[in-house]
PDB file of N, CA, C and O in Angstrom:
ATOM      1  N   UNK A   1     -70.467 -87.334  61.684  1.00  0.00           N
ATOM      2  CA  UNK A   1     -71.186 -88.477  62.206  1.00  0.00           C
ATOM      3  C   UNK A   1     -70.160 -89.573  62.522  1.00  0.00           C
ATOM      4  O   UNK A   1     -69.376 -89.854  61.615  1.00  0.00           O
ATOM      5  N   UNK A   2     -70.066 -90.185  63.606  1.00  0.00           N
ATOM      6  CA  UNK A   2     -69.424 -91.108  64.272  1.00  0.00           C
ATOM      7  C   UNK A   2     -69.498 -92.900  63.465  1.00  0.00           C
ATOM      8  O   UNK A   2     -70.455 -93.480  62.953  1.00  0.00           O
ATOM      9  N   UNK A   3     -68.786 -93.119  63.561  1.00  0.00           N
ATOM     10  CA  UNK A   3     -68.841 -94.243  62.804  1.00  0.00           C
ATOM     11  C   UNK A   3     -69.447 -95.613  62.880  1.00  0.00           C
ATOM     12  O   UNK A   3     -69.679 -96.370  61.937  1.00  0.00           O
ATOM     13  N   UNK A   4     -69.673 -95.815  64.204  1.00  0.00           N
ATOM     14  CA  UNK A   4     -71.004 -96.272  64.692  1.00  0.00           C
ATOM     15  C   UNK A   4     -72.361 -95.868  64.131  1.00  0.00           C
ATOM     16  O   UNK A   4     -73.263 -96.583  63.697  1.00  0.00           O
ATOM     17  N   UNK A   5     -72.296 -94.773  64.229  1.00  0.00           N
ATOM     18  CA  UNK A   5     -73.843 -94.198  63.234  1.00  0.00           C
ATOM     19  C   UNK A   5     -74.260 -94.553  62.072  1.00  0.00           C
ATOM     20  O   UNK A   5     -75.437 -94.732  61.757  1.00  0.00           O
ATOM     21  N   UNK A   6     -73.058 -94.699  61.207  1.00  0.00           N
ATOM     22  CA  UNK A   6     -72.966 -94.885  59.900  1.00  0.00           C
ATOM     23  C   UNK A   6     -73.482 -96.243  59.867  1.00  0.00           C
ATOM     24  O   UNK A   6     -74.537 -96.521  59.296  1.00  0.00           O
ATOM     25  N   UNK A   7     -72.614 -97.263  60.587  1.00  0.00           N
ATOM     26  CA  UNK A   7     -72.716 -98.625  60.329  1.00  0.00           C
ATOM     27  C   UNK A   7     -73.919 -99.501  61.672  1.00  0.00           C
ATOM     28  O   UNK A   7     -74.062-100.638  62.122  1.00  0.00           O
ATOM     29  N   UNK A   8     -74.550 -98.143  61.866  1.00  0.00           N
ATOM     30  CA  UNK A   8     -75.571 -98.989  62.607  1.00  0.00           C
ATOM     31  C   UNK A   8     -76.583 -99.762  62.047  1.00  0.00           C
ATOM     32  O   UNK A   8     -77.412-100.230  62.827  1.00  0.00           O
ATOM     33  N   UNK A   9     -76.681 -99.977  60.943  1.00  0.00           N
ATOM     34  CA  UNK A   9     -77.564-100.784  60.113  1.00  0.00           C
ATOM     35  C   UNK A   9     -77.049-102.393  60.383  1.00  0.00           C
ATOM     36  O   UNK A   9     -77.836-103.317  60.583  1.00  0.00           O
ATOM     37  N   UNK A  10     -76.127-102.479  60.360  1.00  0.00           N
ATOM     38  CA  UNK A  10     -75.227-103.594  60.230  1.00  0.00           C
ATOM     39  C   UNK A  10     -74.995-104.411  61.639  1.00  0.00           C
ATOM     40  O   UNK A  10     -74.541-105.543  61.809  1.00  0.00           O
ATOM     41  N   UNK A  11     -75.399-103.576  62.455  1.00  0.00           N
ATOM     42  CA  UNK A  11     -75.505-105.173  63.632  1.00  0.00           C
ATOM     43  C   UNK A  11     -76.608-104.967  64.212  1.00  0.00           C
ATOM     44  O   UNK A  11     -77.290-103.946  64.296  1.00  0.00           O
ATOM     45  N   UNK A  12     -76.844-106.683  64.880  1.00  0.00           N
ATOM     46  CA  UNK A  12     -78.228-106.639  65.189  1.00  0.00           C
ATOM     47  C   UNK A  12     -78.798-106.007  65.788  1.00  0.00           C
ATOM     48  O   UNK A  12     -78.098-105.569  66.700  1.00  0.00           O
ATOM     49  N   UNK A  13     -80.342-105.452  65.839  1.00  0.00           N
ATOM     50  CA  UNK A  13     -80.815-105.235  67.368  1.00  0.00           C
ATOM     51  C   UNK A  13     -81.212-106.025  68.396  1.00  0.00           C
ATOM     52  O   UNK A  13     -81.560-107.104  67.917  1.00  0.00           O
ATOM     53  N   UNK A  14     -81.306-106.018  69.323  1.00  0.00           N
ATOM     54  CA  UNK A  14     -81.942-106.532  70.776  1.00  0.00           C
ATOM     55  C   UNK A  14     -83.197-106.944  70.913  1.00  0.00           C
ATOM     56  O   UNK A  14     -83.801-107.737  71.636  1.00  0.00           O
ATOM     57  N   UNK A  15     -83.521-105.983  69.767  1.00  0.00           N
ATOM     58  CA  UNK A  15     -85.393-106.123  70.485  1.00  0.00           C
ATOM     59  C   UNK A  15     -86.000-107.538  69.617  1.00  0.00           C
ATOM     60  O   UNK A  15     -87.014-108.153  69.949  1.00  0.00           O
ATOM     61  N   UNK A  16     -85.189-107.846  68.536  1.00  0.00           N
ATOM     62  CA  UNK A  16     -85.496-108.724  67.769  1.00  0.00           C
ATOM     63  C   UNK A  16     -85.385-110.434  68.259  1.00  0.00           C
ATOM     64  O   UNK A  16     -84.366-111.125  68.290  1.00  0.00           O
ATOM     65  N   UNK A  17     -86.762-110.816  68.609  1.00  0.00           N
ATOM     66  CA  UNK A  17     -86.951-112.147  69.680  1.00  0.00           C
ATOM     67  C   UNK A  17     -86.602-113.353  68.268  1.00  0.00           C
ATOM     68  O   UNK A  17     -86.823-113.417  67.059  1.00  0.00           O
ATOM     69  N   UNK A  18     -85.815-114.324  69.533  1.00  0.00           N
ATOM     70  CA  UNK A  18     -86.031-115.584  68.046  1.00  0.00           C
ATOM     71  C   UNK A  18     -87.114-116.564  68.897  1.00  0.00           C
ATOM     72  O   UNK A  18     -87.607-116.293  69.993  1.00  0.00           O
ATOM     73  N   UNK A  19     -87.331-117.692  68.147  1.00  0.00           N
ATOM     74  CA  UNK A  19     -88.027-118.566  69.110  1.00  0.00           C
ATOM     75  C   UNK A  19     -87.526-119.372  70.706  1.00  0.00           C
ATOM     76  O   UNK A  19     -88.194-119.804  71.646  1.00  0.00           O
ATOM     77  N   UNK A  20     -86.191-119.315  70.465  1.00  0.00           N
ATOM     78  CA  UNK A  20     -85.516-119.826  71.404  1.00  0.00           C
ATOM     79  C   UNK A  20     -86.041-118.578  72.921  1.00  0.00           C
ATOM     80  O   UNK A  20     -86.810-118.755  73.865  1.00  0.00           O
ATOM     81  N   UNK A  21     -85.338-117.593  72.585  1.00  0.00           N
ATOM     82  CA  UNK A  21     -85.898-116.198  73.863  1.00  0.00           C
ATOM     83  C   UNK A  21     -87.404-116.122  73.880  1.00  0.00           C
ATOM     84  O   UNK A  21     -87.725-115.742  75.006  1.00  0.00           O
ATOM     85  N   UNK A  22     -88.357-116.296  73.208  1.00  0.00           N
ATOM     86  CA  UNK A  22     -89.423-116.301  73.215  1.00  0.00           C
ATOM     87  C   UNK A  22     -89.676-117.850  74.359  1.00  0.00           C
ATOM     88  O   UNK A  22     -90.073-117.702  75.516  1.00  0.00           O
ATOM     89  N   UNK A  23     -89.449-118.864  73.924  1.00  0.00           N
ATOM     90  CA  UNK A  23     -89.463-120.228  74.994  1.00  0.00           C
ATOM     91  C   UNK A  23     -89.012-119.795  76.445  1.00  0.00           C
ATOM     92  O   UNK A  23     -89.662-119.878  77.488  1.00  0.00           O
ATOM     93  N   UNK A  24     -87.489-119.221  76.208  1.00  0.00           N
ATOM     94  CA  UNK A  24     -86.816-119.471  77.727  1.00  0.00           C
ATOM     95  C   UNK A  24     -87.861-118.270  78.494  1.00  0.00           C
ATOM     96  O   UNK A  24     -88.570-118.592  79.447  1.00  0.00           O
ATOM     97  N   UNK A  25     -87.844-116.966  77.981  1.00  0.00           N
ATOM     98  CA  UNK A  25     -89.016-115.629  78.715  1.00  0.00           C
ATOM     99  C   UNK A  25     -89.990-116.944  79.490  1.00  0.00           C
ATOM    100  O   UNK A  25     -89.928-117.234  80.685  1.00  0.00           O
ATOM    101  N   UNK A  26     -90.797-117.557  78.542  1.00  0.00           N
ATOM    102  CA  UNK A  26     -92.127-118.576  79.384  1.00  0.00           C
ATOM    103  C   UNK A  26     -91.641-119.091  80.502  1.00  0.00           C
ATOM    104  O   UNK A  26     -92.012-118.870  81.654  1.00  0.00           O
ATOM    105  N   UNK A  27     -90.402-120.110  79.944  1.00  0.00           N
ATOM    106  CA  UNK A  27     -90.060-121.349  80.811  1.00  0.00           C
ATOM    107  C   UNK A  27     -89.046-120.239  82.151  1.00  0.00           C
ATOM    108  O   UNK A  27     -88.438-120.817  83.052  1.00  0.00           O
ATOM    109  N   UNK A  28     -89.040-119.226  82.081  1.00  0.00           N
ATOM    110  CA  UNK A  28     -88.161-118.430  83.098  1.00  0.00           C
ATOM    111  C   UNK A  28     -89.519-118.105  84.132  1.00  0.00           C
ATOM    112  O   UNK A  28     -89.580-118.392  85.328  1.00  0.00           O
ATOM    113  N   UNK A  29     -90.526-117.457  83.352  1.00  0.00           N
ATOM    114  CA  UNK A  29     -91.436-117.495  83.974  1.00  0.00           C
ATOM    115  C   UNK A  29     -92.723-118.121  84.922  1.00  0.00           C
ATOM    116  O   UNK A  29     -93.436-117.678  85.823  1.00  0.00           O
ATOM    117  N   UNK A  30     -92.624-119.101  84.358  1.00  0.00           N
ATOM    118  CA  UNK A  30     -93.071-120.460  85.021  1.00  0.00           C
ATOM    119  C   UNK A  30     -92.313-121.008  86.283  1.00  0.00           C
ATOM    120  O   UNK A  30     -92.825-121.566  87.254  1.00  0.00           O
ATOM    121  N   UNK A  31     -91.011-120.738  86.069  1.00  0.00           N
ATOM    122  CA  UNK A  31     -90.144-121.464  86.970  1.00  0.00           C
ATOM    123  C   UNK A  31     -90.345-120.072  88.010  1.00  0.00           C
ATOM    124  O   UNK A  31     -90.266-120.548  89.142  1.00  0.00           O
ATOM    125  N   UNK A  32     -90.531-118.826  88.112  1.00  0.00           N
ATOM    126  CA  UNK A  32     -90.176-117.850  88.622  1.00  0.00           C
ATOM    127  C   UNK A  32     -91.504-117.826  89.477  1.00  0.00           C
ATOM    128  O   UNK A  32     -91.320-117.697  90.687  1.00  0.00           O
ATOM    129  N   UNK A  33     -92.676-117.919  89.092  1.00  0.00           N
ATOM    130  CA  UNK A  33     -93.991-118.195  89.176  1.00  0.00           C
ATOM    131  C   UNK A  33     -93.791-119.606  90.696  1.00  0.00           C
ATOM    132  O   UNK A  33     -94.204-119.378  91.833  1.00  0.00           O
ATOM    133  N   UNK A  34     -93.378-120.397  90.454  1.00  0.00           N
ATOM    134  CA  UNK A  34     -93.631-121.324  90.988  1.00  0.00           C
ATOM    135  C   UNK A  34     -92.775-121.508  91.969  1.00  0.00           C
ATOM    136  O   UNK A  34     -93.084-122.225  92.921  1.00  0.00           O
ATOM    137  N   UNK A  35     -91.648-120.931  91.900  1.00  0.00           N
ATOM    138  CA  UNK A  35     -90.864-120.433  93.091  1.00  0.00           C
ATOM    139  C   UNK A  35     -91.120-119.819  94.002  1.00  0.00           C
ATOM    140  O   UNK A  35     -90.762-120.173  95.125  1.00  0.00           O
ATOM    141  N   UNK A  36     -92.194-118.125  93.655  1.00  0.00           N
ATOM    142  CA  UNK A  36     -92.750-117.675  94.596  1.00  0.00           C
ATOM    143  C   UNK A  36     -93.969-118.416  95.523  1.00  0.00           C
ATOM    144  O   UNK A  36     -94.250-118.334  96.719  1.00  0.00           O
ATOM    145  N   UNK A  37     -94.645-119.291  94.220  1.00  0.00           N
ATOM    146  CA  UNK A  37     -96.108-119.833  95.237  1.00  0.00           C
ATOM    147  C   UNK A  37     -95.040-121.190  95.763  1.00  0.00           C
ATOM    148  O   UNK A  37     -95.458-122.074  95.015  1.00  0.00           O
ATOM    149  N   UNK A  38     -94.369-121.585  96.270  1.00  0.00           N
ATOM    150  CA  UNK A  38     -93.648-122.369  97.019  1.00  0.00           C
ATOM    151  C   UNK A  38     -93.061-121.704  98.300  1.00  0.00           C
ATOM    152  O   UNK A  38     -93.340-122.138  99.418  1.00  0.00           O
ATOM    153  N   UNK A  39     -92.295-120.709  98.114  1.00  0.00           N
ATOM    154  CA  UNK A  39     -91.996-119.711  99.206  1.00  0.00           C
ATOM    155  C   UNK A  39     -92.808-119.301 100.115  1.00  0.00           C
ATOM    156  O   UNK A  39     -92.639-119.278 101.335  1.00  0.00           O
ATOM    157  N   UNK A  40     -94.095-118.828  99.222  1.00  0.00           N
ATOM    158  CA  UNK A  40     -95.327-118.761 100.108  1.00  0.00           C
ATOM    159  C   UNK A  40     -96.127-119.457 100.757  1.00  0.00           C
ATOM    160  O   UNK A  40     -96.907-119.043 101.614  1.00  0.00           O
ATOM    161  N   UNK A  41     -96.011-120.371 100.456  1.00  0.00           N
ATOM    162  CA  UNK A  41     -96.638-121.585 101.261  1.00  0.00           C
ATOM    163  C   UNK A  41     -95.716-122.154 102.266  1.00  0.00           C
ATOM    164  O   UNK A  41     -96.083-122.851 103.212  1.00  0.00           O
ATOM    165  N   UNK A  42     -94.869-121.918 102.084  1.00  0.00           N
ATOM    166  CA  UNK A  42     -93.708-122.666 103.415  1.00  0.00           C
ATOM    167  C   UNK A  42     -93.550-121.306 104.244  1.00  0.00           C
ATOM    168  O   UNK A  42     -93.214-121.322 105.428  1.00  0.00           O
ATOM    169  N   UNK A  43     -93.829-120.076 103.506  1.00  0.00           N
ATOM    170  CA  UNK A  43     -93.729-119.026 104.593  1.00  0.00           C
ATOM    171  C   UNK A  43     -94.843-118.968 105.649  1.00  0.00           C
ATOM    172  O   UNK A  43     -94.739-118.760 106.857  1.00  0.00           O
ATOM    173  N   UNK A  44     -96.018-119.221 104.845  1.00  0.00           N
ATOM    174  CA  UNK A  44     -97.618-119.440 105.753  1.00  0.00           C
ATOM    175  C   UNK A  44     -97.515-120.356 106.570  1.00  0.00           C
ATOM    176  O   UNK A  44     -97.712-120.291 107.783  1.00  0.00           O
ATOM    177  N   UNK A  45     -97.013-121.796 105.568  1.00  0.00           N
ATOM    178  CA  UNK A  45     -97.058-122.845 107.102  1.00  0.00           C
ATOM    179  C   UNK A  45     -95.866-122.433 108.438  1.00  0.00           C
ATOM    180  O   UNK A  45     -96.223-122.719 109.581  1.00  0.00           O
ATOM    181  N   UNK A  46     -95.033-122.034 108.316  1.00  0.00           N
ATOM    182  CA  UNK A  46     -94.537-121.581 109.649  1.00  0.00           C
ATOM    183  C   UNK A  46     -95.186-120.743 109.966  1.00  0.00           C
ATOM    184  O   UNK A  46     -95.849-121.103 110.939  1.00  0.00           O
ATOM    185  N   UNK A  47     -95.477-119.349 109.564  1.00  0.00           N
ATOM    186  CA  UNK A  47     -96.661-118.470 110.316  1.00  0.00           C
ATOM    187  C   UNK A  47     -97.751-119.419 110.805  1.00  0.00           C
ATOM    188  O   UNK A  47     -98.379-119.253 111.850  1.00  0.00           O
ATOM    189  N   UNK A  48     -97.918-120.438 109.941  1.00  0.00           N
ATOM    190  CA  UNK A  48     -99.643-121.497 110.704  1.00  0.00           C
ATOM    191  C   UNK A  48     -98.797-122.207 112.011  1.00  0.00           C
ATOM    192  O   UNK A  48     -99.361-121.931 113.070  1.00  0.00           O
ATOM    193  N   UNK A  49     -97.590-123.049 112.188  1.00  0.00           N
ATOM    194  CA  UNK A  49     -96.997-123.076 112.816  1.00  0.00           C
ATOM    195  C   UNK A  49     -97.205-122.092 113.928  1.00  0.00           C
ATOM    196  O   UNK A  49     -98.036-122.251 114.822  1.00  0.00           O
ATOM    197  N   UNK A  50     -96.516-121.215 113.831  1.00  0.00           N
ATOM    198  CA  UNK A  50     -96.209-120.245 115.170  1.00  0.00           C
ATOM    199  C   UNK A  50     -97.604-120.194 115.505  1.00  0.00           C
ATOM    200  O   UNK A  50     -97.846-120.435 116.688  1.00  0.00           O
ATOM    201  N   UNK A  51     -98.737-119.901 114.641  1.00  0.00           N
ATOM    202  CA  UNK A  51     -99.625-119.376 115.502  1.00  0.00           C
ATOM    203  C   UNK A  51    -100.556-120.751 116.135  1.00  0.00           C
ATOM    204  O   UNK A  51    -101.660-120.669 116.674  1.00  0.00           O
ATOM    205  N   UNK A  52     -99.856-121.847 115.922  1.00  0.00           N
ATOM    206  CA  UNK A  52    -100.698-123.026 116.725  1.00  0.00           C
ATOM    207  C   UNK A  52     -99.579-122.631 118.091  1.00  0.00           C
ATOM    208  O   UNK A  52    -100.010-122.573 119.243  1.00  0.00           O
ATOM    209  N   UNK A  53     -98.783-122.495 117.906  1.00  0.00           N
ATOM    210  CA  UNK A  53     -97.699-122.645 118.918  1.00  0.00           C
ATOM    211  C   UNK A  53     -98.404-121.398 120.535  1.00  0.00           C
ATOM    212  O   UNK A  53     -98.464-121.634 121.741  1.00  0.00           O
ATOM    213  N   UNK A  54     -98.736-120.352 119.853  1.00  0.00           N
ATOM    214  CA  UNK A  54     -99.189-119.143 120.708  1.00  0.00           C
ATOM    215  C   UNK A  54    -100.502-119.099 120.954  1.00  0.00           C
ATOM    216  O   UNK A  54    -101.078-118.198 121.564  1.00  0.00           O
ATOM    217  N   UNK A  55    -101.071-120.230 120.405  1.00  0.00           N
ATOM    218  CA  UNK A  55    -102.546-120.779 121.096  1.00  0.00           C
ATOM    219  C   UNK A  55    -103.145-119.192 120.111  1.00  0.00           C
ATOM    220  O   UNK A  55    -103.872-118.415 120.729  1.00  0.00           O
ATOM    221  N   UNK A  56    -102.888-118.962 119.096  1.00  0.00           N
ATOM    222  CA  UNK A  56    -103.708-117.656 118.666  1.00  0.00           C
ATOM    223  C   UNK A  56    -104.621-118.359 118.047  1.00  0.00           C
ATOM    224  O   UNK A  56    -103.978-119.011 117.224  1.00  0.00           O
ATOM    225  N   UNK A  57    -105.965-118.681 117.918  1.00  0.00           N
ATOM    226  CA  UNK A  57    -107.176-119.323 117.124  1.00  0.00           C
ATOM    227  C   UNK A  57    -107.753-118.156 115.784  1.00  0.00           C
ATOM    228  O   UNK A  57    -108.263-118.550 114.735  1.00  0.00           O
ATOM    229  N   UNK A  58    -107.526-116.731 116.132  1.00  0.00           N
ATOM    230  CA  UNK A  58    -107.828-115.749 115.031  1.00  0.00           C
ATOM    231  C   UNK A  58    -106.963-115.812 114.133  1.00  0.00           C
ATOM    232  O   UNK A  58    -107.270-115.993 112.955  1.00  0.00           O
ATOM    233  N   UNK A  59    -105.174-115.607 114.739  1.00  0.00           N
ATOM    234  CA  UNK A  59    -104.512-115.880 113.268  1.00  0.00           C
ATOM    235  C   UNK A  59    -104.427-116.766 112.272  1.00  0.00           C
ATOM    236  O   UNK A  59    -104.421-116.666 111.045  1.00  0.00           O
ATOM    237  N   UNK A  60    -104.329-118.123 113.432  1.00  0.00           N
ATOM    238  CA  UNK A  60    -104.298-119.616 112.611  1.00  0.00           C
ATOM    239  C   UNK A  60    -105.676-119.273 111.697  1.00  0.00           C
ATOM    240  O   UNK A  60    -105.254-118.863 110.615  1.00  0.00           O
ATOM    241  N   UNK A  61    -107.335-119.274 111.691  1.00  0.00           N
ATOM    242  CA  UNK A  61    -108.156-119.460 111.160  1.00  0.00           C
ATOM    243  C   UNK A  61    -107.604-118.036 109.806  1.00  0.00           C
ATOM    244  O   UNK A  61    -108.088-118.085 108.675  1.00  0.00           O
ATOM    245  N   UNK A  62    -106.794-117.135 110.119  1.00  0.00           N
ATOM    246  CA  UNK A  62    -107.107-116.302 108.749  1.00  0.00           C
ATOM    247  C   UNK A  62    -105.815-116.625 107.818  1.00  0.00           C
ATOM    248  O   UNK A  62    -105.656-116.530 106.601  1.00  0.00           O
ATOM    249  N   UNK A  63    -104.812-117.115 109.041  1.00  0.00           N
ATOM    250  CA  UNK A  63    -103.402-118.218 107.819  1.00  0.00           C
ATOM    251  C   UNK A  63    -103.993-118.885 107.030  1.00  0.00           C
ATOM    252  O   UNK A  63    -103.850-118.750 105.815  1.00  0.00           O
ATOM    253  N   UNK A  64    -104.866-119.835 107.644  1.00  0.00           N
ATOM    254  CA  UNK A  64    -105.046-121.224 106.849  1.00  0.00           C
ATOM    255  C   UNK A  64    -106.005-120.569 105.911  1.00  0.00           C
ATOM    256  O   UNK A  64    -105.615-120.915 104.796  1.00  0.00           O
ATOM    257  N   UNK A  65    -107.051-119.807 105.773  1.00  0.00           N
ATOM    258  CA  UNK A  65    -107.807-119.453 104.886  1.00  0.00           C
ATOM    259  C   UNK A  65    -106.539-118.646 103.942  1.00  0.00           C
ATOM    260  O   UNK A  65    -106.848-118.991 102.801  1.00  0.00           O
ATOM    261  N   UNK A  66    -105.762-118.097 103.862  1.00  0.00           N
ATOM    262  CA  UNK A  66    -105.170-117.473 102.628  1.00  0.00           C
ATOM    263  C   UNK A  66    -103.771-118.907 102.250  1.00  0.00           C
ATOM    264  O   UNK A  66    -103.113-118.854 101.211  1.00  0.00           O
ATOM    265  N   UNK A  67    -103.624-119.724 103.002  1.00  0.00           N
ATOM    266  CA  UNK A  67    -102.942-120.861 102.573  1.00  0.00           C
ATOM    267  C   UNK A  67    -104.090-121.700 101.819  1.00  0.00           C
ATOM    268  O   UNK A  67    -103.655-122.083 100.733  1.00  0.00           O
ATOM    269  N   UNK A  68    -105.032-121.991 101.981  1.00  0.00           N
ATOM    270  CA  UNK A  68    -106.170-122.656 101.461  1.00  0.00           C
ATOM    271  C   UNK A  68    -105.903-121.898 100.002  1.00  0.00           C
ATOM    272  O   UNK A  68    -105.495-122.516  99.019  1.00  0.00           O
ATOM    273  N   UNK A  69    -106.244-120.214 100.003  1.00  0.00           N
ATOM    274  CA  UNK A  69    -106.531-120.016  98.490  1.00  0.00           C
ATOM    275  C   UNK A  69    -105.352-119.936  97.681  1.00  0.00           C
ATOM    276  O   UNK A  69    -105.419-119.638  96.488  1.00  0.00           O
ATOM    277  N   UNK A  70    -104.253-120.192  98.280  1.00  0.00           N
ATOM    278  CA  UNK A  70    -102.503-120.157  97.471  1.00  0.00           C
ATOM    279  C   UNK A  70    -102.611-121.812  97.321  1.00  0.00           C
ATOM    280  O   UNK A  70    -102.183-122.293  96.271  1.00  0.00           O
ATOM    281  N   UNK A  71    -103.150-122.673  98.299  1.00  0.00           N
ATOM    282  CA  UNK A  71    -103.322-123.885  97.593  1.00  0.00           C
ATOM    283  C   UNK A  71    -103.549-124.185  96.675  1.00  0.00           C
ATOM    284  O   UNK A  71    -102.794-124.831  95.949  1.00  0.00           O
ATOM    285  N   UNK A  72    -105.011-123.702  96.313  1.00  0.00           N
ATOM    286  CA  UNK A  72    -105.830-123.789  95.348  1.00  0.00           C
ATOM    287  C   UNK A  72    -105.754-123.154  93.704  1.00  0.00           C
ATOM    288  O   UNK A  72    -106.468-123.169  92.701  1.00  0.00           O
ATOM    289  N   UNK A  73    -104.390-122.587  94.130  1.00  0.00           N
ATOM    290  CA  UNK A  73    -104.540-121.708  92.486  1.00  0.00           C
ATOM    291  C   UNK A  73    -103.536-122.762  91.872  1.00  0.00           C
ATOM    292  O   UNK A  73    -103.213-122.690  90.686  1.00  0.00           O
TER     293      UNK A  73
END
């Protein structure tokens, strides 16, 4: 048996969360969260953009309805 094996008792594991990794996981997530619904909304308003631009009245009305519900959450 390799000697690592022996003395694997003796250093930590990974899986073991403290409160600190437990906080940053949230606060990573939140920030990660809110990055995407920002992206998405500046990605829609140029798609709402272009499609005022191409006189399209079907796309603009189904942009703004899924920008409406990314508003809203």
């Amino acid at each position: 048996m390799s000697s690592y094996r022996k003395n694997m008792n003796h250093y930590p594991h990974s899986s073991q969360y403290t409160p600190y990794q437990h906080y940053y996981a949230k606060e990573a997530d939140r920030i990660l969260t809110t990055m995407s619904t920002n992206f998405n909304k500046q990605h829609l308003k140029s798609l709402i953009d272009h499609a005022l631009d191409n006189r399209d009245e079907e796309q603009f009305y189904e942009l703004t309805t899924a920008y409406n519900k990314l508003y809203n959450t």
